[in-house]
ZAMARGU-4260 file (C-alpha; in steps of 0.2 Angstrom, whole numbers, plus 5000, padded with zeros to 4 digits):
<rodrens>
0) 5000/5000/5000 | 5008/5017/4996 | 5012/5029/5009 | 5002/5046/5008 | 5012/5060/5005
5) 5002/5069/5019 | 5010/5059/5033 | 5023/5066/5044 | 5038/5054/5051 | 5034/5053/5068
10) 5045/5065/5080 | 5054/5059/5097 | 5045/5069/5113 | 5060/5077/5122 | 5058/5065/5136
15) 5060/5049/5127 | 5074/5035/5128 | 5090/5038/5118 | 5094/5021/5111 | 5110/5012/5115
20) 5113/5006/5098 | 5114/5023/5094 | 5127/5028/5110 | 5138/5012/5102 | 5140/5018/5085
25) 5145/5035/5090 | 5160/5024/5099 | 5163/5015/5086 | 5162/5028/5072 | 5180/5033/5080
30) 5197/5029/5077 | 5206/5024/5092 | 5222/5016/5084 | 5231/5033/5089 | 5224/5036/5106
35) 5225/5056/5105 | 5210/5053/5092 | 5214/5068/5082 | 5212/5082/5098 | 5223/5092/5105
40) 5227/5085/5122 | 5235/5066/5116 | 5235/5052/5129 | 5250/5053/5139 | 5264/5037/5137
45) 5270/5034/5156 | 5285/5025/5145 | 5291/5043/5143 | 5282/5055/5154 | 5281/5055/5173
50) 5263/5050/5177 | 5256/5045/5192 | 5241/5036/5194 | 5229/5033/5212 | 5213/5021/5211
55) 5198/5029/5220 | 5182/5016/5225 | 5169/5023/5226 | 5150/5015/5231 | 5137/5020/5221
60) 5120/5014/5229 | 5107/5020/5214 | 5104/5009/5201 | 5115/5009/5184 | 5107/5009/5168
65) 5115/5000/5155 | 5117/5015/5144 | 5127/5023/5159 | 5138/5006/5161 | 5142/5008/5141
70) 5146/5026/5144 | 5157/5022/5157 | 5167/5011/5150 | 5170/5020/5135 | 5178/5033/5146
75) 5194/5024/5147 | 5209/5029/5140 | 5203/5047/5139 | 5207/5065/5145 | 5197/5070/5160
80) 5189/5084/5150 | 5186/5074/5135 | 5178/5063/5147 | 5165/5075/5153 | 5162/5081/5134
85) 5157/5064/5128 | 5146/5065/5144 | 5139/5077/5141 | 5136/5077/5123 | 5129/5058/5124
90) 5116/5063/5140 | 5109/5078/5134 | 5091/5074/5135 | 5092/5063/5150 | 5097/5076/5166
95) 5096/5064/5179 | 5110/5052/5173 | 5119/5066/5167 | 5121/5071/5185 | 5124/5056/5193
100) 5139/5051/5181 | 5147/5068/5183 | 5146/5067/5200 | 5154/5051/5199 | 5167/5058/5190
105) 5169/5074/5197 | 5171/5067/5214 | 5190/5058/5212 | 5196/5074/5203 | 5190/5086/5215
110) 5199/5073/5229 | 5216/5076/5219 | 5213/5094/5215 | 5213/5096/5234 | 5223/5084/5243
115) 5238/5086/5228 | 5236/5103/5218 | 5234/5095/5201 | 5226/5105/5190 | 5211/5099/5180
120) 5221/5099/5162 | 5232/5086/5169 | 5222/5072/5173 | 5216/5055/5162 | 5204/5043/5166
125) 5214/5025/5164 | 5202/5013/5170 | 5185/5013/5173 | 5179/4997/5183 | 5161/4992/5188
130) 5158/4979/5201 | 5138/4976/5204 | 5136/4969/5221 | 5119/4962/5230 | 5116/4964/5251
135) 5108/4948/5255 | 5095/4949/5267 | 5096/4936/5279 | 5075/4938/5284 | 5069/4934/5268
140) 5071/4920/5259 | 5074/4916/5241 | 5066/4933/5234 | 5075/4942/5223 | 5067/4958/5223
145) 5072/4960/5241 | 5088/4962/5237 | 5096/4977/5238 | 5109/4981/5223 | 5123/4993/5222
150) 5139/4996/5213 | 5155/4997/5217 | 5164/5009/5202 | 5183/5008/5203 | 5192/5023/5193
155) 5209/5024/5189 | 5218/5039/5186 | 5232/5044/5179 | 5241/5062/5183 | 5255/5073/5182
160) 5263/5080/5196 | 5264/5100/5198 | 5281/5105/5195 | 5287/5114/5212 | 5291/5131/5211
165) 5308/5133/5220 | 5305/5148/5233 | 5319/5160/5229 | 5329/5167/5244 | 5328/5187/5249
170) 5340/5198/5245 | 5344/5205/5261
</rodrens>
């Protein structure tokens, strides 16, 4: 049966569910044979520069979606800013999971920031782990929808160290 030509396509609401298969092919659409992927910044090799890298574990009690686990991962091996770009850039429409994932990610950086002065342009995520853990309770038996899940998201990262300013001594 042919199609009128007076139907529209039908549009998305703003609200509506962004496809994962559409968050994949925007990852896999990209070249990641040479790891600065044609930016500015390129991936630091701790073969030649002095990096430092500290694991931060952090619990995460709200549920993960699976779009936000994909997003996670593909975070690896990427600038911090890059990192929050893709963010933000993949999570637009959805404001709640935007916010949970930058926090997620803003908290070990804000953790190094402070305890160790590095500064924001100096930092890459290396690793990105999610561990999904359920809490068992003992009171109810064999129901699974009793059980209470959270995460346990380990990130890597990788920074360099402020170079120290040697205080130079008074004249007099």
């Amino acid at each position: 049966m042919p199609r009128s030509k007076n139907r529209r396509p039908r549009k998305k609401p703003i609200g509506e569910k962004r496809c994962i298969c559409e968050v994949s092919k925007f990852f896999q659409n990209r070249n990641f044979e040479q790891l600065s992927d044609g930016k500015a910044l390129p991936y630091p090799d701790p073969r030649f520069e002095k990096v430092k890298s500290k694991v931060f574990r952090i619990k995460y009690e709200k549920k993960l979606s699976s779009l936000d686990k994909l997003v996670l991962n593909n975070l690896q091996k990427k600038y911090l800013y890059y990192a929050i770009d893709d963010i933000l850039y993949l999570l637009k429409s959805k404001y709640i999971e935007l916010n949970n994932l930058l926090s997620i990610i803003y908290s070990p950086v804000l953790s190094l920031q402070n305890n160790l002065s590095i500064n924001f342009f100096d930092i890459w995520i290396q690793e990105i782990y999610i561990n999904e853990v359920s809490k068992i309770n003992k009171f109810i038996i064999d129901d699974s929808e009793s059980l209470e899940q959270f995460h346990y998201i380990t990130i890597r990262l990788m920074y360099k160290d402020k170079i120290r300013v040697k205080k130079q001594n008074s004249l007099w």
